[in-house]
N, CA, C and O of each residue as an XYZ file, in Angstrom:
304
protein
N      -3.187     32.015    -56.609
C      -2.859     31.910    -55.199
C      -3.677     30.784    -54.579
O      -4.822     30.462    -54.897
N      -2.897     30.235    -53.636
C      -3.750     28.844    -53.038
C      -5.082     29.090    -51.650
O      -5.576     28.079    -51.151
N      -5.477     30.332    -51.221
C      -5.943     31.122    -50.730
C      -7.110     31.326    -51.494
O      -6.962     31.857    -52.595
N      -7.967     31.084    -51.216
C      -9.315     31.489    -51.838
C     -10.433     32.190    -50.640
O     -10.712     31.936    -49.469
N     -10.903     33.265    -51.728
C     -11.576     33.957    -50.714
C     -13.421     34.070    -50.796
O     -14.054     34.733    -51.618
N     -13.982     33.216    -49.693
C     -15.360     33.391    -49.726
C     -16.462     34.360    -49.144
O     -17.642     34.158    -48.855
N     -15.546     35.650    -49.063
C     -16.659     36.974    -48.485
C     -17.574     37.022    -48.973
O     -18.472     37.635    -48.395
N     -17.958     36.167    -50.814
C     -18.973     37.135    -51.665
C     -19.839     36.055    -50.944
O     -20.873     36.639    -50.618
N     -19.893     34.906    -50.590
C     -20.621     33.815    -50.010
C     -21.173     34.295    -49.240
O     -22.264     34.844    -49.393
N     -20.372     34.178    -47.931
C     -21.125     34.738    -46.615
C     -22.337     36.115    -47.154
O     -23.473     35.947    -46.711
N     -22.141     37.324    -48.000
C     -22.263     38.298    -47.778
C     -23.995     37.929    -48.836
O     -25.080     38.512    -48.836
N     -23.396     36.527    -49.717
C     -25.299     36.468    -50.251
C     -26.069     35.702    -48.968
O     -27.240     35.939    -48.672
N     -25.269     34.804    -48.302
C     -25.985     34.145    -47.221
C     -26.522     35.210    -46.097
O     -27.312     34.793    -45.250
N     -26.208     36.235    -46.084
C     -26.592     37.122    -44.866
C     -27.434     38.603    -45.480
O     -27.925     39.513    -44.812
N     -27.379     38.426    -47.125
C     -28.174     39.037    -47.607
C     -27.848     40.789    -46.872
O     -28.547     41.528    -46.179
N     -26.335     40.931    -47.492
C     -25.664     42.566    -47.070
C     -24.591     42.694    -48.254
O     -23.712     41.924    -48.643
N     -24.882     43.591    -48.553
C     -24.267     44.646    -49.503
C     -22.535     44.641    -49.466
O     -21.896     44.245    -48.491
N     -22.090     45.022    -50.388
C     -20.450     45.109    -50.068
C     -20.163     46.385    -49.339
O     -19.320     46.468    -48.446
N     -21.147     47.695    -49.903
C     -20.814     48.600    -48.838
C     -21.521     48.741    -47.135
O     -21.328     49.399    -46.113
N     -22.352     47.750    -47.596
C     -22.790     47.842    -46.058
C     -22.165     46.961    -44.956
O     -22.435     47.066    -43.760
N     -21.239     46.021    -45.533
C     -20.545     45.470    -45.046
C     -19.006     46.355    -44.715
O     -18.297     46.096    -43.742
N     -18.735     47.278    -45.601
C     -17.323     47.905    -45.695
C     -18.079     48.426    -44.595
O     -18.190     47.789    -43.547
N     -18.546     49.425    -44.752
C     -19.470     50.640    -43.215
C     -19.200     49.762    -42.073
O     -18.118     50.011    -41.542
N     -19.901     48.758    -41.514
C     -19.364     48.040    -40.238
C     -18.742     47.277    -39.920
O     -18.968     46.532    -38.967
N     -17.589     47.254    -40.787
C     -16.120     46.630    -40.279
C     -15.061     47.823    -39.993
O     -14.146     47.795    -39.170
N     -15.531     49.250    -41.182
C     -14.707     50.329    -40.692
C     -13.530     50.231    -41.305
O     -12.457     50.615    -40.840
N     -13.811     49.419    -42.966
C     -12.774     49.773    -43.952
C     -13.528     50.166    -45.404
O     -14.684     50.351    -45.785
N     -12.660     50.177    -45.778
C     -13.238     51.405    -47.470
C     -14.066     50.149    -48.557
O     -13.764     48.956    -48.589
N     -14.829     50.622    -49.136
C     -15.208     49.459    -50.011
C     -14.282     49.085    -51.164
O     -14.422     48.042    -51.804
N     -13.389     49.932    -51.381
C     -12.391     49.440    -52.244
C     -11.318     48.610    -51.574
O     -10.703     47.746    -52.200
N     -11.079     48.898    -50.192
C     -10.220     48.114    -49.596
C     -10.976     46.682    -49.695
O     -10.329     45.646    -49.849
N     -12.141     46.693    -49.614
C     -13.264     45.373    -49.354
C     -13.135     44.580    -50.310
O     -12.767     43.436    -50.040
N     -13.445     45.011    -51.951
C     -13.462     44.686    -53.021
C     -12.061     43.975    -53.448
O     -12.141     43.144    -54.353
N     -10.425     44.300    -52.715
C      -9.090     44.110    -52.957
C      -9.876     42.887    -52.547
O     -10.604     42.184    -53.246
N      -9.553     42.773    -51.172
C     -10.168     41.541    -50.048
C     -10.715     40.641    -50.911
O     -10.237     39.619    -51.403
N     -11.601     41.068    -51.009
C     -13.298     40.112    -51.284
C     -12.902     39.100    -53.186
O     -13.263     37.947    -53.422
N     -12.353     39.744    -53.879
C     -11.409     39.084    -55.261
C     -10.293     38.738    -55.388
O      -9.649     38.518    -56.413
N      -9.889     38.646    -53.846
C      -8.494     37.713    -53.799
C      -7.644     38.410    -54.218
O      -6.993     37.690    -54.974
N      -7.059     39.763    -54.203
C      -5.831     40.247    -55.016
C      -5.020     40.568    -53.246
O      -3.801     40.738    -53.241
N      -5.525     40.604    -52.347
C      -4.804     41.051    -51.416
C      -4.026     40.322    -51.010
O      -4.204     39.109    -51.110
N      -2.497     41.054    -50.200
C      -1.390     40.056    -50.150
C      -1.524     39.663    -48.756
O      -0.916     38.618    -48.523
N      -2.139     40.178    -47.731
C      -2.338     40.514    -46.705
C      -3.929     40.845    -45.798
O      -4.865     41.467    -46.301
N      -3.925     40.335    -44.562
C      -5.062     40.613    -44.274
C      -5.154     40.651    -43.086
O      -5.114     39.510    -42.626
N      -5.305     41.743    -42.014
C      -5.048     41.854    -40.631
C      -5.743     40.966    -39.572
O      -6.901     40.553    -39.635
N      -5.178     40.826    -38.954
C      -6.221     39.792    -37.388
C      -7.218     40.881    -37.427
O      -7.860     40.933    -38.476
N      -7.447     41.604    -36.687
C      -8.122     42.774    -36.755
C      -9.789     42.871    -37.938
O     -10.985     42.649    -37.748
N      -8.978     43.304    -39.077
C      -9.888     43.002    -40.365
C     -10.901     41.714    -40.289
O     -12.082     41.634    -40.628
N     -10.000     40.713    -39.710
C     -11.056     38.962    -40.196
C     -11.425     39.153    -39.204
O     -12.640     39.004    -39.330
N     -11.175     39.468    -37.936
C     -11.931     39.679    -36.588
C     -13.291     40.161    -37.029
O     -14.289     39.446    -36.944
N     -13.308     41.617    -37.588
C     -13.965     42.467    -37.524
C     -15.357     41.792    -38.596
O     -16.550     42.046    -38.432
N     -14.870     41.066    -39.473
C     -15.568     40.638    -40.895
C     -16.441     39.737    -40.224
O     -17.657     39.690    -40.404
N     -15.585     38.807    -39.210
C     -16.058     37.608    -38.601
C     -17.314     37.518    -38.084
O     -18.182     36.647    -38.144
N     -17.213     39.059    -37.334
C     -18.211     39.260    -35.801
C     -19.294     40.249    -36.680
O     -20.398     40.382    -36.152
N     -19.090     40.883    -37.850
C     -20.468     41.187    -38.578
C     -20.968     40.153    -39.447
O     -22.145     40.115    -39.804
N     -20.035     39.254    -39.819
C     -21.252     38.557    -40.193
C     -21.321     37.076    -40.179
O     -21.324     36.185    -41.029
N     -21.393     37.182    -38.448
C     -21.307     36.308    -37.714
C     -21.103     34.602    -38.306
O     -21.940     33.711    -38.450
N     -19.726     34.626    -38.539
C     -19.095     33.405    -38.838
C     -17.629     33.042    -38.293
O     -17.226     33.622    -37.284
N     -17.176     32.509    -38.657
C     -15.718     31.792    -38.466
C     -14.601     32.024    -39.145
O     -14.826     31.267    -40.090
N     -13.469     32.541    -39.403
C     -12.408     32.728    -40.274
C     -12.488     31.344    -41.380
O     -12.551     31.873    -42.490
N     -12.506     30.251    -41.514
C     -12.598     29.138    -42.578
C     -13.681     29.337    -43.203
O     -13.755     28.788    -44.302
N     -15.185     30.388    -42.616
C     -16.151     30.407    -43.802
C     -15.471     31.513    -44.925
O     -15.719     31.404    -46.126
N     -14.677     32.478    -44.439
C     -14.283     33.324    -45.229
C     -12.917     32.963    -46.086
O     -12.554     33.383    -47.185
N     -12.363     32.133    -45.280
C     -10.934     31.589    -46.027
C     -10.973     30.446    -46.279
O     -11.440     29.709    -45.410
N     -10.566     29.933    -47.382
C     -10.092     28.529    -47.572
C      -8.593     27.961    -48.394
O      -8.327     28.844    -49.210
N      -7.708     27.024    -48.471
C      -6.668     26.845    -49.200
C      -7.533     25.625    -50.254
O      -8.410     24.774    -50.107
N      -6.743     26.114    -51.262
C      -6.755     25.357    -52.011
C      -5.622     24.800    -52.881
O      -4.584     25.446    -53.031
N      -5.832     23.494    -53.509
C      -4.946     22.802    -53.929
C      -4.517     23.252    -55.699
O      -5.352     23.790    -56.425
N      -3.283     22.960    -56.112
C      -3.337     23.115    -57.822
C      -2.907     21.914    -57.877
O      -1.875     21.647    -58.494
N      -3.563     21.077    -57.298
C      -2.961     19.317    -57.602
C      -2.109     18.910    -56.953
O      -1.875     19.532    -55.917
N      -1.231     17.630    -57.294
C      -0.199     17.454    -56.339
C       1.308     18.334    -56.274
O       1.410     19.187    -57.155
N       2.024     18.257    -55.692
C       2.770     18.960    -54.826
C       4.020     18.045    -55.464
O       4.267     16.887    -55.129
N       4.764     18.841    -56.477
C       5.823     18.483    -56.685
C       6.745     18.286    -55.760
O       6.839     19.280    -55.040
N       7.664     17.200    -55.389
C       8.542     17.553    -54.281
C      10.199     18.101    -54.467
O      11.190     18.318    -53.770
N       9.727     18.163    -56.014
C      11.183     18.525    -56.032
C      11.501     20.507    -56.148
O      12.455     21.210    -56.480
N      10.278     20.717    -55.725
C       9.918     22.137    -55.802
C       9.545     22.989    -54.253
O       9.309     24.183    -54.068
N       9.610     21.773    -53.223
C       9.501     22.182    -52.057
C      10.647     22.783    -51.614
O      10.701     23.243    -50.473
């Protein structure tokens, strides 16, 4: 997926736990863990809100796109 996910970043930079992070956003640590290894298809305003404002950053520290090279165009 072109979606890459940097929760485990933020979460060594702020020096907090995955469950102590699940506890004050007010989702499950398994829901966290989907999140946090990129398998999720989906991810609520709400949720990145919530991720954002504990650990106090920006939606682009936690998300980023990434490329698999160039961009066939005959596949667009």
């Amino acid at each position: 997926m072109p979606i890459a996910v940097d929760i485990d970043v933020m979460l060594a930079k702020r020096k907090m736990s995955v469950g102590e992070l699940a506890e004050r956003v007010g989702i499950t640590p398994a829901n966290l863990a989907v999140l946090k290894n990129g398998r999720a298809k989906a991810v609520r305003f709400s949720t990145l809100a919530a991720l954002c404002e504990v650990l106090e950053c920006q939606p682009g520290d936690l998300l980023r796109w990434e490329t698999n090279g160039a961009a066939d165009p005959t596949t667009l």
